[in-house]
PDB file with SEQRES, HELIX, SHEET and CRYST1 records, atoms N, CA, C and O in Angstrom:
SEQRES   1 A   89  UNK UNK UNK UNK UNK UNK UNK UNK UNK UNK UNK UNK UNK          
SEQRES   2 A   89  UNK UNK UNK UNK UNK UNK UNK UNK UNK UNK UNK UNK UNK          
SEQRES   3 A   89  UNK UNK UNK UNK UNK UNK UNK UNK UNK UNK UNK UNK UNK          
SEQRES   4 A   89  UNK UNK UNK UNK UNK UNK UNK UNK UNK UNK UNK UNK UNK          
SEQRES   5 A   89  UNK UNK UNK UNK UNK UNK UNK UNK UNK UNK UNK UNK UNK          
SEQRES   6 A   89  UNK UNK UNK UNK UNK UNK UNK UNK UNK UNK UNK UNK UNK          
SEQRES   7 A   89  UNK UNK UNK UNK UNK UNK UNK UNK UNK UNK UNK                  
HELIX    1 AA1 UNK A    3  UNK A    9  1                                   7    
HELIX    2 AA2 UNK A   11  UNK A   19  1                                   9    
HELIX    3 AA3 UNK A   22  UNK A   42  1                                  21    
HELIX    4 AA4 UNK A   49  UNK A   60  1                                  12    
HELIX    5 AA5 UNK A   61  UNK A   65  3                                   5    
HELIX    6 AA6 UNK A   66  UNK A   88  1                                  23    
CRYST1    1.000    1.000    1.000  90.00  90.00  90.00 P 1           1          
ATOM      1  N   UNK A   1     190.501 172.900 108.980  1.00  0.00           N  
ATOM      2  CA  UNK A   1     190.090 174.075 108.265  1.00  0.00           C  
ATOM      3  C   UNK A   1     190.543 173.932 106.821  1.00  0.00           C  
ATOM      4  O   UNK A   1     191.762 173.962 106.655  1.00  0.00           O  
ATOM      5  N   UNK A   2     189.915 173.811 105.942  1.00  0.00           N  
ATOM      6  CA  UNK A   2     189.823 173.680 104.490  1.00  0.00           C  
ATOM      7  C   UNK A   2     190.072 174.950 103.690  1.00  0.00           C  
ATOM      8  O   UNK A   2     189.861 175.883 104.465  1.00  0.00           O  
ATOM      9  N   UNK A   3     190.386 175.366 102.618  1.00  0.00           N  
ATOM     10  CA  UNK A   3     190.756 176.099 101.830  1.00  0.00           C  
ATOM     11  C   UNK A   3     189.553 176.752 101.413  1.00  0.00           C  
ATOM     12  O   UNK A   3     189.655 177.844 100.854  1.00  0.00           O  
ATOM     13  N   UNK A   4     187.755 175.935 101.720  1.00  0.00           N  
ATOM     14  CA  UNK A   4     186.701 176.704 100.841  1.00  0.00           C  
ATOM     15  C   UNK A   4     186.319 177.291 102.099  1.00  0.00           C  
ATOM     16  O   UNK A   4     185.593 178.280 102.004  1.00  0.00           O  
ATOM     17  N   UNK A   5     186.761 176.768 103.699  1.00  0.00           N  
ATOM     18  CA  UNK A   5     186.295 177.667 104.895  1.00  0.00           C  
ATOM     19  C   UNK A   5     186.974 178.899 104.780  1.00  0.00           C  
ATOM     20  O   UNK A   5     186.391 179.982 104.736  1.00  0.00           O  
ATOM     21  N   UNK A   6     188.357 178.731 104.724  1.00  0.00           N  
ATOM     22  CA  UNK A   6     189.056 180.398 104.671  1.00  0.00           C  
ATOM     23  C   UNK A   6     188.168 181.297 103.591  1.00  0.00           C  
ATOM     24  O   UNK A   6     187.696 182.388 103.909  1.00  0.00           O  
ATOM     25  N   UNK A   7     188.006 180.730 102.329  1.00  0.00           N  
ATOM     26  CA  UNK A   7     187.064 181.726 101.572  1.00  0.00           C  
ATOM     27  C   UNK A   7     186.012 182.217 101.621  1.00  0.00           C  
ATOM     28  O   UNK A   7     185.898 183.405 101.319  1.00  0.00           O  
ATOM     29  N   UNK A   8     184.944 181.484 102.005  1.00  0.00           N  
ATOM     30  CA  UNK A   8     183.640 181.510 102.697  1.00  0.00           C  
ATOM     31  C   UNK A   8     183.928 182.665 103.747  1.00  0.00           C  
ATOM     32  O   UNK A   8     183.189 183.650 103.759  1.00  0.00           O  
ATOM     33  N   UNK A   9     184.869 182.570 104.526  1.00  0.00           N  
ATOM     34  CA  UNK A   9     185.252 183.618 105.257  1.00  0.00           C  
ATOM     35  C   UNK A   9     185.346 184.745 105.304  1.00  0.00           C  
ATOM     36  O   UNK A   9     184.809 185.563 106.051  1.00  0.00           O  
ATOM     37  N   UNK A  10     186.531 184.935 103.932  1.00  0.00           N  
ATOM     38  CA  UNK A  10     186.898 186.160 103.798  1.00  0.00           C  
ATOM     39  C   UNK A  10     185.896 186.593 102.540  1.00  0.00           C  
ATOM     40  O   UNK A  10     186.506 187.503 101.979  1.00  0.00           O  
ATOM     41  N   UNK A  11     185.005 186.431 102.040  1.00  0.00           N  
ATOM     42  CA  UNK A  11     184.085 186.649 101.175  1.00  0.00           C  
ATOM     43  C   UNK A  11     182.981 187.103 102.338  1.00  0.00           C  
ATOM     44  O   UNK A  11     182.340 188.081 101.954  1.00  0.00           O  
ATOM     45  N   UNK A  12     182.598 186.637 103.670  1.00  0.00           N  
ATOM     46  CA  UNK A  12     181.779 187.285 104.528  1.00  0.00           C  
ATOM     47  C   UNK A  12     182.403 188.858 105.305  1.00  0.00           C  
ATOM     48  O   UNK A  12     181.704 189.763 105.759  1.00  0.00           O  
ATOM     49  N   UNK A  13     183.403 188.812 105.275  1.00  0.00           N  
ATOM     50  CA  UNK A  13     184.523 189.738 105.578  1.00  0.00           C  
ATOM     51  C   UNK A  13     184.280 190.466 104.517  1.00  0.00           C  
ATOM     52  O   UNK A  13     183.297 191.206 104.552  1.00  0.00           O  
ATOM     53  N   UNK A  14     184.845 190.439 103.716  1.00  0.00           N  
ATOM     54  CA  UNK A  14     184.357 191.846 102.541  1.00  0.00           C  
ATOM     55  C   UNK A  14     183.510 192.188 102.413  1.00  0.00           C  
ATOM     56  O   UNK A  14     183.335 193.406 102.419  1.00  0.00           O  
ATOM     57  N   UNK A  15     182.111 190.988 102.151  1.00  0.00           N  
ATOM     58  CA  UNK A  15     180.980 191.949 102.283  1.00  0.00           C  
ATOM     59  C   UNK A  15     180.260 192.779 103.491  1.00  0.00           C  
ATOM     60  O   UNK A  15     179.271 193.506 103.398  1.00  0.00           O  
ATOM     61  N   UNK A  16     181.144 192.423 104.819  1.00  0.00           N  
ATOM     62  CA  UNK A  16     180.445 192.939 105.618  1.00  0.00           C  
ATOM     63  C   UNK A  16     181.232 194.088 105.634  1.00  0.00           C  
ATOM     64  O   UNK A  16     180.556 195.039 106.027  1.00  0.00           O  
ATOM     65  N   UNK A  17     182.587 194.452 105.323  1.00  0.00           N  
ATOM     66  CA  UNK A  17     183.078 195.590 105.173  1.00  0.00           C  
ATOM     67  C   UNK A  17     182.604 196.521 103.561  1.00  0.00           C  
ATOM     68  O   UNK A  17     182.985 197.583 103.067  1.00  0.00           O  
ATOM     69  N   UNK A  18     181.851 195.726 103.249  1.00  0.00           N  
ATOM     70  CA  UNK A  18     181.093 196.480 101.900  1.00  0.00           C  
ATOM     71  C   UNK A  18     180.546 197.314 102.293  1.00  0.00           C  
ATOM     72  O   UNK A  18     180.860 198.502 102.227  1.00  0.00           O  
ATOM     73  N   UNK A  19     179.126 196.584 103.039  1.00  0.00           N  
ATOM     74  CA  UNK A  19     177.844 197.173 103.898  1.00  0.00           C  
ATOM     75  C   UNK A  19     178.574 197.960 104.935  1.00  0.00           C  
ATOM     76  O   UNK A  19     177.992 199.039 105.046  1.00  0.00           O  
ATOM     77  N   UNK A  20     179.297 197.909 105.506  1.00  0.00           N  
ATOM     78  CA  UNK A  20     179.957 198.972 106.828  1.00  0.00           C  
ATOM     79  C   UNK A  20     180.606 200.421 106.197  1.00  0.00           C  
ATOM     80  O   UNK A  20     180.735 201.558 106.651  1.00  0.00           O  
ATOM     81  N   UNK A  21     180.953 199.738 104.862  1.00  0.00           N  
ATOM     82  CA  UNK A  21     181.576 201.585 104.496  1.00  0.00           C  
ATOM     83  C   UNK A  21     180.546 201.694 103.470  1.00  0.00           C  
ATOM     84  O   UNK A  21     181.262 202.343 102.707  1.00  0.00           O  
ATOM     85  N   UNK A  22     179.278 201.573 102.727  1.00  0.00           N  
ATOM     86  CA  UNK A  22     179.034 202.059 101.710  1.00  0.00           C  
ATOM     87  C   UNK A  22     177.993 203.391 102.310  1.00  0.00           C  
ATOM     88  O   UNK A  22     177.972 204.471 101.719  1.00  0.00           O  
ATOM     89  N   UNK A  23     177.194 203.137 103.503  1.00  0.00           N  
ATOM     90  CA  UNK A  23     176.647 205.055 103.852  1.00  0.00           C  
ATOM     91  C   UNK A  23     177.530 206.167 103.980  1.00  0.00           C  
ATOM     92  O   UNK A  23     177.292 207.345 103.714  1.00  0.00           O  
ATOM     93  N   UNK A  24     179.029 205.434 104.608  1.00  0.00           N  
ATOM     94  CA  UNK A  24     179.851 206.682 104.651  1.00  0.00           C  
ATOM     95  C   UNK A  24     180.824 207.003 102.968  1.00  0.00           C  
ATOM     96  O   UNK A  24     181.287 208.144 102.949  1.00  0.00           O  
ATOM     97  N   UNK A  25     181.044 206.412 102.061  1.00  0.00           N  
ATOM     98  CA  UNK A  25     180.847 206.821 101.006  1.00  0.00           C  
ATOM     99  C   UNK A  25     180.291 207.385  99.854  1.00  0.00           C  
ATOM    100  O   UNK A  25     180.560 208.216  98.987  1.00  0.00           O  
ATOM    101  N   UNK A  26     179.114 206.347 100.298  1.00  0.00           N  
ATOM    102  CA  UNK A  26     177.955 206.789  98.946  1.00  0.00           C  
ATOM    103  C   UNK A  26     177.414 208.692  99.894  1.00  0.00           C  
ATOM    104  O   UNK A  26     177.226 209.608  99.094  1.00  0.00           O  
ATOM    105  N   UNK A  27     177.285 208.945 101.015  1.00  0.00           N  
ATOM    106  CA  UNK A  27     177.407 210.331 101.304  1.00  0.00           C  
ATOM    107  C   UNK A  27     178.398 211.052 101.102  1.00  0.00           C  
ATOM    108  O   UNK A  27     178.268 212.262 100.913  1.00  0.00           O  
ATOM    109  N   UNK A  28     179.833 210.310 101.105  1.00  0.00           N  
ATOM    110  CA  UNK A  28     180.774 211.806 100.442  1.00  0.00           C  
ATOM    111  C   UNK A  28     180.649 211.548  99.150  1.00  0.00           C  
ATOM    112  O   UNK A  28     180.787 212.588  98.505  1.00  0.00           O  
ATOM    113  N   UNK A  29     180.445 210.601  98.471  1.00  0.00           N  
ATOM    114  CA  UNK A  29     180.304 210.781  96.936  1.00  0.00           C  
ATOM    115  C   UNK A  29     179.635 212.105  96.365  1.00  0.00           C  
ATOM    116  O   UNK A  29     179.899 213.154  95.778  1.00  0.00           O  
ATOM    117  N   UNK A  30     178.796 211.511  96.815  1.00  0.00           N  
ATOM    118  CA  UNK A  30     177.190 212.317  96.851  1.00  0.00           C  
ATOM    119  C   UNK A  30     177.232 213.873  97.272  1.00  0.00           C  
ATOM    120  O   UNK A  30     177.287 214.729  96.389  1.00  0.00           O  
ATOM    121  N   UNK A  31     177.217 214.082  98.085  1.00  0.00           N  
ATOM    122  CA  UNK A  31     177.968 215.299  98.409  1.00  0.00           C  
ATOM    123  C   UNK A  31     179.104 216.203  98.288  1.00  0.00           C  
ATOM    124  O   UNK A  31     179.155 217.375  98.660  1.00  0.00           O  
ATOM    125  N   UNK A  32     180.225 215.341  97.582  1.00  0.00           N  
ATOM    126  CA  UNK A  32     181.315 215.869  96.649  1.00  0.00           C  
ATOM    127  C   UNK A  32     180.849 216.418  94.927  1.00  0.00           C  
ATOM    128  O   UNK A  32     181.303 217.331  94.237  1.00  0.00           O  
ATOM    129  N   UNK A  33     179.730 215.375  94.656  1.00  0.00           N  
ATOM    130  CA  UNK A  33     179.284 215.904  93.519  1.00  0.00           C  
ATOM    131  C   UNK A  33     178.796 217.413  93.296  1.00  0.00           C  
ATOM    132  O   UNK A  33     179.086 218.449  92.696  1.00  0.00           O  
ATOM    133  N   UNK A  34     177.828 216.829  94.211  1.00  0.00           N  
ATOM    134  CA  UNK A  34     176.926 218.214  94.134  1.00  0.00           C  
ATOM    135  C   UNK A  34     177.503 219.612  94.741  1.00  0.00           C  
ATOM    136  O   UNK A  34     176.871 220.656  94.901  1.00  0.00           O  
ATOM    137  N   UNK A  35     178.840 219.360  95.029  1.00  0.00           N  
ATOM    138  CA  UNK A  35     179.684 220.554  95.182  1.00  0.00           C  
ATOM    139  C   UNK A  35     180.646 220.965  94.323  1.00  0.00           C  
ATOM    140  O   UNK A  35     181.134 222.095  94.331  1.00  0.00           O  
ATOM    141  N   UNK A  36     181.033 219.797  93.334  1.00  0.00           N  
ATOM    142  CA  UNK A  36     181.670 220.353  92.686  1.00  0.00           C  
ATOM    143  C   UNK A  36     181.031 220.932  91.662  1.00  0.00           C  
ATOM    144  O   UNK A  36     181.445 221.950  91.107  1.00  0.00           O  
ATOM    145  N   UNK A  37     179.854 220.243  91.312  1.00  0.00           N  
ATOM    146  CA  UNK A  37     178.674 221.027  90.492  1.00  0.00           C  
ATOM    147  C   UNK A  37     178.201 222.630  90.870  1.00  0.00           C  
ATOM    148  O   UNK A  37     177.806 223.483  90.074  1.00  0.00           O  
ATOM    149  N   UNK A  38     178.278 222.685  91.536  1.00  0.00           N  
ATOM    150  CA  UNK A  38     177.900 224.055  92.219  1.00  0.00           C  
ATOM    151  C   UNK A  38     178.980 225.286  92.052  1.00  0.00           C  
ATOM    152  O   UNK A  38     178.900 226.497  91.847  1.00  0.00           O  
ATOM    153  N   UNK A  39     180.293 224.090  92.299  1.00  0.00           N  
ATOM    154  CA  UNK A  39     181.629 225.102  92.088  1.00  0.00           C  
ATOM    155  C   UNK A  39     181.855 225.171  90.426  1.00  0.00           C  
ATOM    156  O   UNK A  39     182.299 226.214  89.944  1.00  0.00           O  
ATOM    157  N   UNK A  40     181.602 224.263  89.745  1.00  0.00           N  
ATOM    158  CA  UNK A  40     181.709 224.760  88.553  1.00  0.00           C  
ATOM    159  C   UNK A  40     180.854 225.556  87.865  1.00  0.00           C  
ATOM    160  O   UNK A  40     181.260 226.201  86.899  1.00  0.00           O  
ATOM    161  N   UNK A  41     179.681 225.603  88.240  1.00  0.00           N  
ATOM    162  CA  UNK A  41     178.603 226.340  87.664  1.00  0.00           C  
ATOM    163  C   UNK A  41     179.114 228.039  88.234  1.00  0.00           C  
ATOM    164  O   UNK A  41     179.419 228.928  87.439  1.00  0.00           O  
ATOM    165  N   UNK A  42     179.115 228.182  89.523  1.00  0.00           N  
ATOM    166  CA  UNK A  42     179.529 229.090  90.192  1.00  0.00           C  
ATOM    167  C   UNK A  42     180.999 229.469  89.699  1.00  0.00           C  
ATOM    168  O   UNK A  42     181.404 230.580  90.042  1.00  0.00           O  
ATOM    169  N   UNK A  43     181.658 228.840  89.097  1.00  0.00           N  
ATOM    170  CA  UNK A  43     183.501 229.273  89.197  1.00  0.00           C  
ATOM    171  C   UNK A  43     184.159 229.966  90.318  1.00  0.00           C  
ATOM    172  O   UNK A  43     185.001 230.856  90.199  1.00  0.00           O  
ATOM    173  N   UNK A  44     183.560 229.329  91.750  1.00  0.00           N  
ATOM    174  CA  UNK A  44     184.295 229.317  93.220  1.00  0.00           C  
ATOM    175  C   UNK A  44     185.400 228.236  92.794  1.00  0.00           C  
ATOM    176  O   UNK A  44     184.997 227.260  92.162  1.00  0.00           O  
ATOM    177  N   UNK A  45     186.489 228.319  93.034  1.00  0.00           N  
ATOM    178  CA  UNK A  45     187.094 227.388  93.749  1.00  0.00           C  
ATOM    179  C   UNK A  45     188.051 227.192  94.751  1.00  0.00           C  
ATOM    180  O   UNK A  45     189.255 226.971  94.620  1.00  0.00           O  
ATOM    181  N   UNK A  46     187.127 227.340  96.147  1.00  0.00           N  
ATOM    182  CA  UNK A  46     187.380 227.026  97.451  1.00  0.00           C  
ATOM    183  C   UNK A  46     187.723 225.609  97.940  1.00  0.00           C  
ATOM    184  O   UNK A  46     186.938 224.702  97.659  1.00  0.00           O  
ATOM    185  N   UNK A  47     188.594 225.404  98.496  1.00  0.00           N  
ATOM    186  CA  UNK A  47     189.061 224.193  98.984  1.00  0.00           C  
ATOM    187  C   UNK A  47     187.941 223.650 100.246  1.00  0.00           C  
ATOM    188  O   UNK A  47     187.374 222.566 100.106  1.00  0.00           O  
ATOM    189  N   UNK A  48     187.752 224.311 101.183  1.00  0.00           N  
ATOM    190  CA  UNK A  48     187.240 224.459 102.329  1.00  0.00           C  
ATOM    191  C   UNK A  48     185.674 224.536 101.774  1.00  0.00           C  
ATOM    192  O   UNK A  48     185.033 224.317 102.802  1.00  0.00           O  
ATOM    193  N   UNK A  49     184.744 224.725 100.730  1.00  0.00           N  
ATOM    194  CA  UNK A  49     183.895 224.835 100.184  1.00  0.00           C  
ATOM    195  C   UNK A  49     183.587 223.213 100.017  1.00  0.00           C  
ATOM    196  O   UNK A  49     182.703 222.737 100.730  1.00  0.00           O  
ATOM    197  N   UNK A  50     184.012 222.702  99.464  1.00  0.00           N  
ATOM    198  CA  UNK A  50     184.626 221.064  99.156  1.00  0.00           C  
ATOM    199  C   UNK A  50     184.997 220.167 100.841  1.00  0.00           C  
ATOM    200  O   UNK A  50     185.281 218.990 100.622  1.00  0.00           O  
ATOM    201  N   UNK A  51     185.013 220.345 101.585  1.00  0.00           N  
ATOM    202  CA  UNK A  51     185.615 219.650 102.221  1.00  0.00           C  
ATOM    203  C   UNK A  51     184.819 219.942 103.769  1.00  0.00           C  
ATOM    204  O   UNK A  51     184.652 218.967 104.501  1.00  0.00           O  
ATOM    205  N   UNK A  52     184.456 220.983 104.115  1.00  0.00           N  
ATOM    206  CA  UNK A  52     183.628 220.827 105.465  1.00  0.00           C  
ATOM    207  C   UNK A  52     182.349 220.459 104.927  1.00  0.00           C  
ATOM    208  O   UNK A  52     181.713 220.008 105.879  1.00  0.00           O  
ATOM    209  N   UNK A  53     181.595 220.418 103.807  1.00  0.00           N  
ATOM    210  CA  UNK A  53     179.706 220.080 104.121  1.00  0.00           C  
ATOM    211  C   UNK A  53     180.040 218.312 103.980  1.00  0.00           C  
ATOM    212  O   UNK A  53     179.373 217.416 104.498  1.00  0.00           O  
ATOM    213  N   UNK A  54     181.416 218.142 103.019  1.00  0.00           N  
ATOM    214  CA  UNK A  54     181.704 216.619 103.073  1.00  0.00           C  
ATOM    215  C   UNK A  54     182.074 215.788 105.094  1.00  0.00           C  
ATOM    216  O   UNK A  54     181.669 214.873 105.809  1.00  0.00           O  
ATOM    217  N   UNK A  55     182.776 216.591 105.109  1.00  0.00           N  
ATOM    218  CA  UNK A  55     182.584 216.108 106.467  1.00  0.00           C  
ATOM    219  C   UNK A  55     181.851 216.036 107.696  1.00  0.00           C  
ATOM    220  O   UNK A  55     182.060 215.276 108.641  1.00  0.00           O  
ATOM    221  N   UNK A  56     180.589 217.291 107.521  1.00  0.00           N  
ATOM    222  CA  UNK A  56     179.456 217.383 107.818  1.00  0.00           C  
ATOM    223  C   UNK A  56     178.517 216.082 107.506  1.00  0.00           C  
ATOM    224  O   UNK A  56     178.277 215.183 108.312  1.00  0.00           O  
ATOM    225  N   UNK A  57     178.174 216.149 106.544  1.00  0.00           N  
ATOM    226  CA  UNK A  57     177.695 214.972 105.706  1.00  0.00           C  
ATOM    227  C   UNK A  57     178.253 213.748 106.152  1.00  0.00           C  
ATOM    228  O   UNK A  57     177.373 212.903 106.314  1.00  0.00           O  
ATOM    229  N   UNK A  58     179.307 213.377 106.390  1.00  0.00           N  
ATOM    230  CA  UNK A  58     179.893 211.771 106.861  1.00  0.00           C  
ATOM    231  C   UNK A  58     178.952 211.940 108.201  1.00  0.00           C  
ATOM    232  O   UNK A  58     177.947 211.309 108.529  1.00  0.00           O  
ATOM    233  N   UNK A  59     179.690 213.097 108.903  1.00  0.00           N  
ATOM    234  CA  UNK A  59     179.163 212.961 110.369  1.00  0.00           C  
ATOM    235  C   UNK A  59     177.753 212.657 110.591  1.00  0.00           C  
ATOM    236  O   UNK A  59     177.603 212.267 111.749  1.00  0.00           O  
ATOM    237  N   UNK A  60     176.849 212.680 110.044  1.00  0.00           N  
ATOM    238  CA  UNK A  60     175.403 212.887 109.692  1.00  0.00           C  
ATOM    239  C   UNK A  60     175.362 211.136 109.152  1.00  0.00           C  
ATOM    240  O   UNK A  60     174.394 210.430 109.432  1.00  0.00           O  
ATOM    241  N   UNK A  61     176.150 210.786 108.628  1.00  0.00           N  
ATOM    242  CA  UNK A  61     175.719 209.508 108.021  1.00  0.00           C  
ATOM    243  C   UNK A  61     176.171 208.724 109.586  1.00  0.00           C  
ATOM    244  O   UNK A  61     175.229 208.339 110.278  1.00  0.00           O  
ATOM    245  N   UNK A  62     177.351 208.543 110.019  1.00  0.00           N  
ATOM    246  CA  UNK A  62     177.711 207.491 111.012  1.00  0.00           C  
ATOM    247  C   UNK A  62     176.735 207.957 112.195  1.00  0.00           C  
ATOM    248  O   UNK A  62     176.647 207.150 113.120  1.00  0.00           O  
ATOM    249  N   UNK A  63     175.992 209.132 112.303  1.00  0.00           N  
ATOM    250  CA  UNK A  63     175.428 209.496 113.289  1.00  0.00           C  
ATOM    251  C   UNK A  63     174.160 208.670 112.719  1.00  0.00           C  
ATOM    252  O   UNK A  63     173.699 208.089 113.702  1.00  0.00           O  
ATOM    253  N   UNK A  64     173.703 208.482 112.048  1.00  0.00           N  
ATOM    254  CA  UNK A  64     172.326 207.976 111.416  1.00  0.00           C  
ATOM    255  C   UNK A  64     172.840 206.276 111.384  1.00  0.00           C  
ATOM    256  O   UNK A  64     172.330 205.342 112.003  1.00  0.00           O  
ATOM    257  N   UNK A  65     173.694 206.256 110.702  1.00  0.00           N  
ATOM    258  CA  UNK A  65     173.764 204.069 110.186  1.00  0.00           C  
ATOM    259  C   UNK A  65     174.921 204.068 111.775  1.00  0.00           C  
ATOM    260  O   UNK A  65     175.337 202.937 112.024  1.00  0.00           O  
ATOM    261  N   UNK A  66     175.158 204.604 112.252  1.00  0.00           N  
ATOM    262  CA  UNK A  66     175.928 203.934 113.653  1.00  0.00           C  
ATOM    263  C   UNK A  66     175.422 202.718 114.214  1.00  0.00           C  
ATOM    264  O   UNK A  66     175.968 201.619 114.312  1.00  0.00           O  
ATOM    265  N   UNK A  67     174.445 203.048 114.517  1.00  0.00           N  
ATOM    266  CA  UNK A  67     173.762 201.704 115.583  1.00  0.00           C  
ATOM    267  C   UNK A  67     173.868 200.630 114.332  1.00  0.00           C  
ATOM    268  O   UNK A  67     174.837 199.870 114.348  1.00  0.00           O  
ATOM    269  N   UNK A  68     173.155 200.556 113.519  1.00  0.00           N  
ATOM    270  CA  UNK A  68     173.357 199.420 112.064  1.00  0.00           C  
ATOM    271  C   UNK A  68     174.451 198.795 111.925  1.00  0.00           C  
ATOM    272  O   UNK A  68     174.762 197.609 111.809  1.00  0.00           O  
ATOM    273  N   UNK A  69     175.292 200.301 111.969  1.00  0.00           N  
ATOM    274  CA  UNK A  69     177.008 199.828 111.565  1.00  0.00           C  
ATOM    275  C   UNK A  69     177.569 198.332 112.585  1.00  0.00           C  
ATOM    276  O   UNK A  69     177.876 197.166 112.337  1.00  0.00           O  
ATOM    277  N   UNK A  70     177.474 199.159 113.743  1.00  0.00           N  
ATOM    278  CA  UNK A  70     177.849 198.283 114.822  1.00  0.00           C  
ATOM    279  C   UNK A  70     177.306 197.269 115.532  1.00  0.00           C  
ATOM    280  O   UNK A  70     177.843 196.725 116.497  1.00  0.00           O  
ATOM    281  N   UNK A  71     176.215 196.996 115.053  1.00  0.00           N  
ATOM    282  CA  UNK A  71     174.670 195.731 115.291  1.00  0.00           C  
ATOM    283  C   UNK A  71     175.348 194.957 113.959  1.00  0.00           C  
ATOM    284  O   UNK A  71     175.372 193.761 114.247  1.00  0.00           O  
ATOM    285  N   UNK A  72     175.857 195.148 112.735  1.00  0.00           N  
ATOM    286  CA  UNK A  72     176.245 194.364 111.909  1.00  0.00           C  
ATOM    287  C   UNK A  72     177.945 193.537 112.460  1.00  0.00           C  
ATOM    288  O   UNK A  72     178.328 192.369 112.401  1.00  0.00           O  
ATOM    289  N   UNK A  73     178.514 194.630 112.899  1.00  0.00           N  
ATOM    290  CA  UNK A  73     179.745 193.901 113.064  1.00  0.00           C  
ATOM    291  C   UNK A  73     179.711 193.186 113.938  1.00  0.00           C  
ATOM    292  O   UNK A  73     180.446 192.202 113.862  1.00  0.00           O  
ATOM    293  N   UNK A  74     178.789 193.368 115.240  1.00  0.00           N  
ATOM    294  CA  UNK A  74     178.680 192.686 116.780  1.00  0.00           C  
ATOM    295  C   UNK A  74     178.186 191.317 115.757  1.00  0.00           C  
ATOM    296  O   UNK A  74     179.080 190.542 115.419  1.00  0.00           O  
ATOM    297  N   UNK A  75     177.413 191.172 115.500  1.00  0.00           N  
ATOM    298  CA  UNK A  75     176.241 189.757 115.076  1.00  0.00           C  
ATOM    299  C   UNK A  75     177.591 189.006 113.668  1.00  0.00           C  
ATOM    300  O   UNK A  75     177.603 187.806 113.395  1.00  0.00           O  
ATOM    301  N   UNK A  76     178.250 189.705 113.215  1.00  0.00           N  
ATOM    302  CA  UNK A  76     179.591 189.391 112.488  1.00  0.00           C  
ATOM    303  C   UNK A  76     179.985 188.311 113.144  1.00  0.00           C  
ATOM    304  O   UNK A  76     179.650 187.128 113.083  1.00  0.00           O  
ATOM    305  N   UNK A  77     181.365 189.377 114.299  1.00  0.00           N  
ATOM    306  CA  UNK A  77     181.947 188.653 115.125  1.00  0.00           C  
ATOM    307  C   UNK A  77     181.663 187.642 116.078  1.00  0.00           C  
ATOM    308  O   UNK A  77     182.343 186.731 116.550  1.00  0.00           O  
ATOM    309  N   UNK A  78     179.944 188.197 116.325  1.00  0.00           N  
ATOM    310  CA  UNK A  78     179.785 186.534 117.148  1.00  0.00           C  
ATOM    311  C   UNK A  78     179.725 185.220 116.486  1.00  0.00           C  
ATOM    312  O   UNK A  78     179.855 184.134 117.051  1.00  0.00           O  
ATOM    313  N   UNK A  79     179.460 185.477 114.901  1.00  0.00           N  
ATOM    314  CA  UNK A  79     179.090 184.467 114.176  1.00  0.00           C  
ATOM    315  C   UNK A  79     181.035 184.102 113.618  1.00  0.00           C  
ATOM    316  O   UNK A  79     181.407 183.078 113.043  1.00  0.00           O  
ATOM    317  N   UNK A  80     181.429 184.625 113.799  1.00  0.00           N  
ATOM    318  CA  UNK A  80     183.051 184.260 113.628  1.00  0.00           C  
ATOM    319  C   UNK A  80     183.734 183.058 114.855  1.00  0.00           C  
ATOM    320  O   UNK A  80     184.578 182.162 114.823  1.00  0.00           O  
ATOM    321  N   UNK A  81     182.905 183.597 115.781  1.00  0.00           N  
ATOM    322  CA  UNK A  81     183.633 182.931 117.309  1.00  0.00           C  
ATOM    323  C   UNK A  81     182.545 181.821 117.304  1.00  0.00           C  
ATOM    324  O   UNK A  81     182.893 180.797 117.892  1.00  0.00           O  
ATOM    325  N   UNK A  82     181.343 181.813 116.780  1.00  0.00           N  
ATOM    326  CA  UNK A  82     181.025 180.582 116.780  1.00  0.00           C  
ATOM    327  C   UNK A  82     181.491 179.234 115.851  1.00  0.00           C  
ATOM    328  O   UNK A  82     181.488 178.045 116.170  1.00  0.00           O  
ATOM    329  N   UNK A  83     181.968 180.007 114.340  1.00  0.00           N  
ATOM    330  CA  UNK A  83     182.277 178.969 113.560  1.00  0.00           C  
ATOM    331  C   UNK A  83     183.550 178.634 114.304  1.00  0.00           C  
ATOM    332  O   UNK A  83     183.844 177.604 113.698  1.00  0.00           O  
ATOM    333  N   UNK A  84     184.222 178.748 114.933  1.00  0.00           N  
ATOM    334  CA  UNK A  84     185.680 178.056 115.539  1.00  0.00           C  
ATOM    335  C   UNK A  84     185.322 177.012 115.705  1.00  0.00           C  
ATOM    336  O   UNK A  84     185.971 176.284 114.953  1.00  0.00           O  
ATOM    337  N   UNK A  85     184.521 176.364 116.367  1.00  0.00           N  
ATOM    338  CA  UNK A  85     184.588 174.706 117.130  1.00  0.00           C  
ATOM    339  C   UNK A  85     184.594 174.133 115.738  1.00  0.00           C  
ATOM    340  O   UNK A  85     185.574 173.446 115.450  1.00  0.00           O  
ATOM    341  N   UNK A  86     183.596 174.314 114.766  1.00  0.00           N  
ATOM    342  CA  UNK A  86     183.793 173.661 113.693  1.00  0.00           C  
ATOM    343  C   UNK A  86     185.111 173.660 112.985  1.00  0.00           C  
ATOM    344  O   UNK A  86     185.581 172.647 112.467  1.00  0.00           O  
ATOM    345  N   UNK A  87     185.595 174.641 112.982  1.00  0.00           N  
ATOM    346  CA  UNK A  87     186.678 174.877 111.926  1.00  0.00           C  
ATOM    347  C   UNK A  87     187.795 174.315 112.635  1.00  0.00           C  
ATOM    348  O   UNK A  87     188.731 173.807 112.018  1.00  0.00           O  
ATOM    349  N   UNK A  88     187.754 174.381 114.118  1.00  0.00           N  
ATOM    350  CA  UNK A  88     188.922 172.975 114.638  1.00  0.00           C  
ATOM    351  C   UNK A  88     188.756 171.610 114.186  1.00  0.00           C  
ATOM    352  O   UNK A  88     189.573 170.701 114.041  1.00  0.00           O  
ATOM    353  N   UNK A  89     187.482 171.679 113.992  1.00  0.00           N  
ATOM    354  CA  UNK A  89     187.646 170.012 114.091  1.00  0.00           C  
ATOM    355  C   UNK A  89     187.589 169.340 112.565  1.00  0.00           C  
ATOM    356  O   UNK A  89     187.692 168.121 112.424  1.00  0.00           O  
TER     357      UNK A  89                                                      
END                                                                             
């Protein structure tokens, strides 16, 4: 195992943890905005205003990219357990 396999590696590793968290971010982003926009326009400022449609919203995203999520990491990890024979030898 060579020094450009470990990288190759962990460069597939990050990006697949890129793609695995960016629906459940880019939705609380997204949805934090447009609340705090609302709260400032409005001059609410509720904590709980902020924080359940955000977690609504996640739930809505992993309920939607779930199967994706986890069809990416399965086809990941098999492709991890296959590079072994090579990377022994």
């Amino acid at each position: 195992m060579s020094d450009t396999d470990v990288i190759e590696i962990a460069m597939q590793t990050m990006t697949v943890a890129l793609k695995l968290s960016a629906p459940i971010l880019v939705t609380a982003l997204v949805v934090g905005f447009v609340i705090s926009l609302f709260q400032s326009m409005t001059q609410i400022q509720e904590f709980t205003l902020a924080f359940v449609p955000k977690v609504i919203a996640v739930g809505i995203a992993v309920l939607i990219s779930g199967n994706w999520m986890m069809h990416t990491l399965v086809n990941f990890t098999q492709d991890l357990f296959a590079m072994v024979p090579d990377l022994l030898s």
